[in-house]
KEVEXZA-401740 format. One record per residue (C-alpha): residue number from 1; residue in three letters; x, y, z. Coordinates in pm, 1 decimal. Layout:
# residues N
   n res        x        y        z
 NUM ALA        X        Y        Z
...
END
This chain:
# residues 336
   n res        x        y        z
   1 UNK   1403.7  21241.5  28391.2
   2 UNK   1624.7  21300.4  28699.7
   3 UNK   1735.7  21614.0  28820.7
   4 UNK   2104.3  21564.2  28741.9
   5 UNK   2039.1  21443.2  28395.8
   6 UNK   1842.6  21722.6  28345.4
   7 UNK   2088.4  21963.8  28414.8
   8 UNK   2350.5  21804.4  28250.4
   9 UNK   2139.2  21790.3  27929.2
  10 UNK   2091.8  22171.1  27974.1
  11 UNK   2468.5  22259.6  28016.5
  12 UNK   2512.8  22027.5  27677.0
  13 UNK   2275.7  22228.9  27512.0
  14 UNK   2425.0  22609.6  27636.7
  15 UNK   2786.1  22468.1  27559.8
  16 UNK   2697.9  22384.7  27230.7
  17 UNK   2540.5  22704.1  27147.9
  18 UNK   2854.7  22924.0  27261.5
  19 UNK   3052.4  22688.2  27078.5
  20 UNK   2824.5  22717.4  26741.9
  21 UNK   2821.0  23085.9  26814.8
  22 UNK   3191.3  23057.5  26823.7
  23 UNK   3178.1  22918.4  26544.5
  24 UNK   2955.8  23158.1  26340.6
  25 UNK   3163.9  23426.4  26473.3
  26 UNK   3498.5  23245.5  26366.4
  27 UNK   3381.1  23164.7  25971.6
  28 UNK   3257.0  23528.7  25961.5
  29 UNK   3605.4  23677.6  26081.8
  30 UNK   3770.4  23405.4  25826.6
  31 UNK   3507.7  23559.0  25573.1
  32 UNK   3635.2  23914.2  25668.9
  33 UNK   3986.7  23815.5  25622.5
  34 UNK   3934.8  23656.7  25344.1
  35 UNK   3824.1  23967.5  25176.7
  36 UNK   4098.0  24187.4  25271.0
  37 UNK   4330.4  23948.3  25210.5
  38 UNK   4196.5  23904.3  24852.8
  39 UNK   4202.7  24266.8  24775.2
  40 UNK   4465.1  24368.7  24508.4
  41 UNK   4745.3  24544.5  24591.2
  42 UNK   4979.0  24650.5  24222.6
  43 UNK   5186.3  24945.2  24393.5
  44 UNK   5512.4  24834.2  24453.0
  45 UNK   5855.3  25008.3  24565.8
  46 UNK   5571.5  25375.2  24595.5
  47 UNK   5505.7  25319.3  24203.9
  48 UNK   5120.3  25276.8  24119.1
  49 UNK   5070.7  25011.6  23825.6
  50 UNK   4752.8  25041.1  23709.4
  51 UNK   4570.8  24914.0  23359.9
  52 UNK   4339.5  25098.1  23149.6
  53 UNK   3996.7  24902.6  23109.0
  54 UNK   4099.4  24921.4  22718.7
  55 UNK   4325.6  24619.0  22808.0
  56 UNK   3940.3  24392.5  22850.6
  57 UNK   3847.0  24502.4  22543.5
  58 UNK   3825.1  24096.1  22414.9
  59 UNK   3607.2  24008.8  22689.4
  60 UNK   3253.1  24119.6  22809.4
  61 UNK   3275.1  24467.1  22949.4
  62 UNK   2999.3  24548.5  23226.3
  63 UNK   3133.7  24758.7  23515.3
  64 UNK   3090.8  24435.9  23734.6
  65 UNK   3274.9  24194.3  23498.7
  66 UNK   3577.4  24489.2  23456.0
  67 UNK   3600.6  24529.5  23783.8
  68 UNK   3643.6  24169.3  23864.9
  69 UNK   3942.2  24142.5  23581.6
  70 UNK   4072.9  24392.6  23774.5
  71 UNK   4078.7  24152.9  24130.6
  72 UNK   4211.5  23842.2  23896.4
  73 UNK   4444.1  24043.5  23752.7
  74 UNK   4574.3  24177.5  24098.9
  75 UNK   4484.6  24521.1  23974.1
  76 UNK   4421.7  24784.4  24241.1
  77 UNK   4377.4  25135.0  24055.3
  78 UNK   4229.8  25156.6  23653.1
  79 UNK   4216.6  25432.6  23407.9
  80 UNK   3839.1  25373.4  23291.0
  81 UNK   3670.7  25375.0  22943.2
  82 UNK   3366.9  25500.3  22948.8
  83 UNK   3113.9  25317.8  22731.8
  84 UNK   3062.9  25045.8  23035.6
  85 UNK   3035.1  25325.3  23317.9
  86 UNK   2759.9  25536.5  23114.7
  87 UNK   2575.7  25234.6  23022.3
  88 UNK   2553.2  25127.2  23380.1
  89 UNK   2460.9  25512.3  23440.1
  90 UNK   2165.9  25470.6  23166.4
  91 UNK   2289.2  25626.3  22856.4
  92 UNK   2067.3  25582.0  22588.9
  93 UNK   2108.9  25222.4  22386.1
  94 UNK   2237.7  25224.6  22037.3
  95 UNK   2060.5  25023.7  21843.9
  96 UNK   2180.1  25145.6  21469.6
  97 UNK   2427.8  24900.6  21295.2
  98 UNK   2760.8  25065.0  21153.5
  99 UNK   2867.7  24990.8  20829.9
 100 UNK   3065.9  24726.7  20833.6
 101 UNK   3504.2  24794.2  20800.9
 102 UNK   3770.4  24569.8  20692.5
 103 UNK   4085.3  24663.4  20760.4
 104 UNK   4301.3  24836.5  20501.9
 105 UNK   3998.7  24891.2  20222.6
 106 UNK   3786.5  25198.8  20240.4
 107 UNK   3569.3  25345.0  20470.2
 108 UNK   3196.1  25252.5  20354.0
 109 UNK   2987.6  25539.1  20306.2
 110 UNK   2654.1  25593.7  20494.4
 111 UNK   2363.3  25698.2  20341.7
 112 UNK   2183.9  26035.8  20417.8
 113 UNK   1919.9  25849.5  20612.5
 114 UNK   2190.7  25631.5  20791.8
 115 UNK   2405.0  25962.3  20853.2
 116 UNK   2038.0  26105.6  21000.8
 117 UNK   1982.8  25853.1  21216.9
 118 UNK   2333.4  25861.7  21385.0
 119 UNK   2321.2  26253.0  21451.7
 120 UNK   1993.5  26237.7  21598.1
 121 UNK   2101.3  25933.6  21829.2
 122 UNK   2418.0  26149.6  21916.1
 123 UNK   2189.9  26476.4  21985.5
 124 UNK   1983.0  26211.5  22231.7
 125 UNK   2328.2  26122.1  22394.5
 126 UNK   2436.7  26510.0  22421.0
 127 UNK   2138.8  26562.5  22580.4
 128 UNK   2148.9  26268.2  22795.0
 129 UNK   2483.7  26340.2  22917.7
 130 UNK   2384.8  26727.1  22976.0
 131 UNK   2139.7  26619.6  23248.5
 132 UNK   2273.4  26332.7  23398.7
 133 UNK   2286.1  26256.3  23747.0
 134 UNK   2611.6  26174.6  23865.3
 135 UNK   2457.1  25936.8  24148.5
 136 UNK   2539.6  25590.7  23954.8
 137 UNK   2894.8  25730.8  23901.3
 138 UNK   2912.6  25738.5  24260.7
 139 UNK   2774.8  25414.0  24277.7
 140 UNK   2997.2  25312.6  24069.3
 141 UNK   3296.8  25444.9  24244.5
 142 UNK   3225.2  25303.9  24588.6
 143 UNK   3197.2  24948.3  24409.9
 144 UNK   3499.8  24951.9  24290.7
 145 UNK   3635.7  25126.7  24597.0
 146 UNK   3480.9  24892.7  24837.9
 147 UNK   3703.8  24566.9  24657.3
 148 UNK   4006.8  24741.7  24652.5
 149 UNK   4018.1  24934.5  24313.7
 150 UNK   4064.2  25336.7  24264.5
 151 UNK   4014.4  25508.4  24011.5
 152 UNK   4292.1  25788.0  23883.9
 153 UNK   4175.8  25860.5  23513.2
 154 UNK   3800.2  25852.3  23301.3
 155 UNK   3823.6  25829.1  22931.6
 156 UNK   3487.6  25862.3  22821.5
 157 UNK   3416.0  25927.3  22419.0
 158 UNK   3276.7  26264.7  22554.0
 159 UNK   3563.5  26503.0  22439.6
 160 UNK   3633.2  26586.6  22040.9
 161 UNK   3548.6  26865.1  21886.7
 162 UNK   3216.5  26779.9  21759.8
 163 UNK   3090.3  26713.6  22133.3
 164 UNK   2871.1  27008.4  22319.2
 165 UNK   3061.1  27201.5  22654.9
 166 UNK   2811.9  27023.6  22763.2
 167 UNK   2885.4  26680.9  22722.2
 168 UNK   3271.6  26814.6  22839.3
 169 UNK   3179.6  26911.4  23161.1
 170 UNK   2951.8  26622.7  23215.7
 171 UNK   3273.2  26401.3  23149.0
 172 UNK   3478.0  26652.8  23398.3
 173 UNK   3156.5  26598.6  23662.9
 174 UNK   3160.9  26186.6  23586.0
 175 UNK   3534.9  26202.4  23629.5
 176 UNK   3519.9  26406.7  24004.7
 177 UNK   3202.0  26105.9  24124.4
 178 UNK   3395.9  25836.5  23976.1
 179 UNK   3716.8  25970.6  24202.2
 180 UNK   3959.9  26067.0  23926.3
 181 UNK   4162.0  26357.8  23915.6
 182 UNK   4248.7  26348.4  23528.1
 183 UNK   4018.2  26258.3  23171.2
 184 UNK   4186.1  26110.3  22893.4
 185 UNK   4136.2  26233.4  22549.1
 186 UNK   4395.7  26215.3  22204.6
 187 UNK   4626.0  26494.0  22164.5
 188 UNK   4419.7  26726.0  21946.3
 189 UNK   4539.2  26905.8  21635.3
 190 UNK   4396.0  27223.8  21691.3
 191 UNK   4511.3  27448.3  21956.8
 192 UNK   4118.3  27545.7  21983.9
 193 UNK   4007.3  27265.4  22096.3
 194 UNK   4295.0  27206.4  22405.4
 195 UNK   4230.7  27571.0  22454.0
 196 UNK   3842.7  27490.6  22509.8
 197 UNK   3935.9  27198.7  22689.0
 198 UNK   4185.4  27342.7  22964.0
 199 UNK   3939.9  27627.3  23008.1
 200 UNK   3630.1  27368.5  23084.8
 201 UNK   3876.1  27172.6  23294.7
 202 UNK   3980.7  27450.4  23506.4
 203 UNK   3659.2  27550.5  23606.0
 204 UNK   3611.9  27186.9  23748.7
 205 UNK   3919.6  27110.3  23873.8
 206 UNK   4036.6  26827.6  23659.9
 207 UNK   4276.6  26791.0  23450.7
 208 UNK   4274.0  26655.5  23111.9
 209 UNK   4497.4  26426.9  22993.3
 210 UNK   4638.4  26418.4  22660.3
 211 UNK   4732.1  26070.2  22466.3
 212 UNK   4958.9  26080.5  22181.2
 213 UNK   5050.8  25841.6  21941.6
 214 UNK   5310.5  25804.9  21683.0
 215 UNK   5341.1  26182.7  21648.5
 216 UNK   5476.5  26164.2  22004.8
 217 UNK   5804.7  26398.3  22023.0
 218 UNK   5957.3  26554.8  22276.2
 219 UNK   5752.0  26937.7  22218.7
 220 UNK   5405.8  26736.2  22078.8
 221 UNK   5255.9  26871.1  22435.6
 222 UNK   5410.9  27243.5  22472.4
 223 UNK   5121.9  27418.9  22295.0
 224 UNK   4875.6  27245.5  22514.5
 225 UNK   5058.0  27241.6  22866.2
 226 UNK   5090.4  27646.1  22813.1
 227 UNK   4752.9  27730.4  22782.4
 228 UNK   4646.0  27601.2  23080.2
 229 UNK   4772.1  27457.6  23416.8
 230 UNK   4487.3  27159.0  23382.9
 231 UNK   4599.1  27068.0  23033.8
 232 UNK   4852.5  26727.2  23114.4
 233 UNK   5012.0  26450.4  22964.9
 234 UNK   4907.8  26104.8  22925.1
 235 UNK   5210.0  26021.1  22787.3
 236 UNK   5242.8  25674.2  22601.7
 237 UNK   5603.0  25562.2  22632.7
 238 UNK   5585.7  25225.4  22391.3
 239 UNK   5450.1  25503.5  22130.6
 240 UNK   5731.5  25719.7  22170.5
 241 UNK   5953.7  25478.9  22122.8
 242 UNK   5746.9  25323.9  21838.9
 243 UNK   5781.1  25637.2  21645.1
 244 UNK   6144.7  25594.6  21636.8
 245 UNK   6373.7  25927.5  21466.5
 246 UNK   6492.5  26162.0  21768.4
 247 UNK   6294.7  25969.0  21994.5
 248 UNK   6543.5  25730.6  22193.6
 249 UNK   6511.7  25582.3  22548.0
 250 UNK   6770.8  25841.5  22666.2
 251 UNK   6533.3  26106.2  22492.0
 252 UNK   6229.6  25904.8  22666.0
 253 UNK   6357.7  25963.2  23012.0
 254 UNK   6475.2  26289.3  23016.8
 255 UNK   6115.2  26353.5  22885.5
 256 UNK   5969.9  26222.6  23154.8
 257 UNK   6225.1  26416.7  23434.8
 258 UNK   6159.4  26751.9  23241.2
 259 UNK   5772.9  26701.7  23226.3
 260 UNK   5720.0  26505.6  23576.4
 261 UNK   5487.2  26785.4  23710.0
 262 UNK   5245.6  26773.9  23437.9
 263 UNK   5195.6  26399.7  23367.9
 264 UNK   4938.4  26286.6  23502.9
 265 UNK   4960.5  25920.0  23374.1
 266 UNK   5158.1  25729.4  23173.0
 267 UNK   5098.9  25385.8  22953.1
 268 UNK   5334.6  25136.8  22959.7
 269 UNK   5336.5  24869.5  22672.6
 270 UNK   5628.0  24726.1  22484.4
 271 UNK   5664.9  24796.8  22123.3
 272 UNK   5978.1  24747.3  21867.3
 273 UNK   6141.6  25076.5  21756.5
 274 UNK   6039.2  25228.7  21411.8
 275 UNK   6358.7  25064.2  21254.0
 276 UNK   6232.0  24733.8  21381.7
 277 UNK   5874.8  24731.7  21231.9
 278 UNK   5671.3  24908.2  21588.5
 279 UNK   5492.8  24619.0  21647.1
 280 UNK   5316.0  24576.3  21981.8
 281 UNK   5530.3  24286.1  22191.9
 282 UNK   5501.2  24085.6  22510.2
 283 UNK   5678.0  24256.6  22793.6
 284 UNK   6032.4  24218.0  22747.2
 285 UNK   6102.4  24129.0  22375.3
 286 UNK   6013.4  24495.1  22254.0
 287 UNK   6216.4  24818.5  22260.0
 288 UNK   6085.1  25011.4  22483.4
 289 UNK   6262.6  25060.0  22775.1
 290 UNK   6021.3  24930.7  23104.4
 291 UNK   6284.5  24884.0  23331.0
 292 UNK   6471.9  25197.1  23292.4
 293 UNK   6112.3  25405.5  23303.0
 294 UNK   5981.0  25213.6  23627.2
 295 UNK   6330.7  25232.6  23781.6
 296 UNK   6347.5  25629.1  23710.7
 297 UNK   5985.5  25671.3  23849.5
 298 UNK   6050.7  25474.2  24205.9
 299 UNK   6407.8  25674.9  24212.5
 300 UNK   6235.2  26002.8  24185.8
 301 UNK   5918.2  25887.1  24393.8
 302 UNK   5718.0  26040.5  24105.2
 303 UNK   5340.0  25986.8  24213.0
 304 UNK   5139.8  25917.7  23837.5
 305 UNK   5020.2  25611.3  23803.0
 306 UNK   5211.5  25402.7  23482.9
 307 UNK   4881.9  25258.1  23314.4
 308 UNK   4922.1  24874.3  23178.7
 309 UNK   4788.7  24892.1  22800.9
 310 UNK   4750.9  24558.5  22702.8
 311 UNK   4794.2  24570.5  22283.2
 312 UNK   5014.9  24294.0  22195.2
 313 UNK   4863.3  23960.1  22066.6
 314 UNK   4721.2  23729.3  22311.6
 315 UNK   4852.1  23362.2  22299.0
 316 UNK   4632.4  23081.6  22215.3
 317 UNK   4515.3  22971.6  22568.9
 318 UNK   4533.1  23271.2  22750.1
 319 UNK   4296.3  23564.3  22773.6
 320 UNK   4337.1  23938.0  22824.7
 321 UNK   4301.1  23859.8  23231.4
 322 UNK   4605.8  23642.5  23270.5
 323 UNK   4814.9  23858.3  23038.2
 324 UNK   4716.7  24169.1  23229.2
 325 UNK   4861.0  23977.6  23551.9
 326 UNK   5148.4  23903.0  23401.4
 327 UNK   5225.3  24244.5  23276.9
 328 UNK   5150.7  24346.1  23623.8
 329 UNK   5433.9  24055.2  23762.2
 330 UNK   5673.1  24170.5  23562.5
 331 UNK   5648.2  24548.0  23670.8
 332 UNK   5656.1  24405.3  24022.8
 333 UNK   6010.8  24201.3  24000.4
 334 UNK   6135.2  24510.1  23880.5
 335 UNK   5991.3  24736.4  24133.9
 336 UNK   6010.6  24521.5  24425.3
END
């Protein structure tokens, strides 16, 4: 082989390695973009839509498969149940089968061996959660974190009455790895109980979060919110208006400008008014009043997230994914 051909050949071969390197380095900066590009992004106009993992509930629930309902749905920040979190964590498996329930007929009765069973699997749970490491909550939060997805608010069934202080403050530690300022529990009924809350919640620095549902009035929260600073709302605004009387969308709003400070979330859903039956609706045909609430909350620049709860019926064809997104569109034409 000649000299010239020889170098020729060996500048053909050096080109076409910078140019395969430029292309390596090319598909992997596409790749990069790619992912940030496909991150979601639901805060629009400075107001944080967000869903509660509740919203899933008809589809498989692992903390992978939520989180990526969360990037189809352009969700970027989730309130988060808590059976798919302490699962991934290693909570101990339930293996006992519930009585079945229909509907509108009795609860069955367990028997004493059934009732047995259950308390000793919840003792093994209490325990569980008293010593658990908080190291796959972590995990759990940089996952999410790393595609795009915060989140603001843990709801983990860790919370009544019957549950230890210890199985409270391992929800208030889960809730502080997971990145959450805020748990999420039902309003309770006795003052105890949010008095025992607010005091565990205090000593870790987050706040608990208190859901109501049809019993929803303007003073439901007053008891709680004075006995301590990290008692809060979680206020449900298609169950306000659900529970229809004195509650009105001009009673609604001024709710939420009197109590701004100590929400710390809010679900949005649209349901029909007491007078009109309460039934949960697609965005839009209900009563309660989204575009007033979302308006008032970019106005005022108020920074709780308002939580997408998904409850209506889900048309044949369509899954809880693609009604999620479309919940989240139609917050986003408002806000935008």
């Amino acid at each position: 082989m000649s000299k010239s051909i020889q170098t020729s050949r060996r500048q053909f071969l050096i080109a076409g390695s910078f140019a395969s390197l430029g292309l390596l380095w090319a598909s992997k900066a596409s790749a990069a973009s790619t992912l940030f590009a496909g991150k979601p992004n639901s805060k629009f106009g400075g107001v944080q839509i967000g869903a509660i993992t509740y919203s899933f509930r008809s589809m498989p629930g692992s903390v992978e498969q939520l989180l990526q309902y969360c990037l189809d749905s352009n969700i970027s920040a989730i309130e988060l149940m808590g059976d798919a979190v302490e699962d991934f964590a290693g909570k101990p498996k339930n293996t006992l089968p519930r009585p079945a329930y229909v509907p509108g007929q009795p609860r069955p009765t367990m028997t004493d061996e059934q009732r047995a069973a259950f308390a000793k699997y919840n003792a093994e749970v209490a325990d569980w959660r008293t010593n658990a490491s908080m190291d796959k909550f972590k995990e759990v939060r940089k996952m999410y974190n790393d595609a795009g997805v915060s989140i603001y608010a843990f709801k983990p069934n860790a919370l009544g009455p019957n549950n230890t202080d210890g199985e409270v403050e391992f929800a208030l530690k889960a809730a502080k790895a997971l990145g959450a300022n805020s748990v999420t529990i039902e309003l309770p009924t006795d003052l105890k109980q949010s008095q025992r809350l607010g005091d565990l919640a205090a000593k870790h620095k987050v706040y608990i979060g208190y859901h109501a549902h049809l019993q929803a009035t303007d003073s439901a929260w007053d008891a709680a919110l004075a006995q301590s600073p990290y008692n809060s709302m979680n206020l449900d605004c298609g169950h306000y208006i659900a529970a229809g009387g004195a509650n009105t969308t001009a009673t609604l709003l001024a709710l939420i400008e009197a109590k701004h400070d100590r929400i710390t979330s809010m679900h949005i859903k649209d349901r029909r008014s007491k007078e009109r039956g309460g039934e949960n609706q697609v965005w839009g045909e209900g009563d309660t009043p989204l575009k007033d609430i979302l308006t008032l909350l970019k106005t005022k620049k108020y920074k709780f997230p308002a939580t997408i709860e998904l409850e209506y019926n889900i048309p044949a064809g369509s899954d809880a994914v693609q009604e999620t997104k479309k919940c989240v569109e139609y917050a986003k034409k408002i806000l935008s």
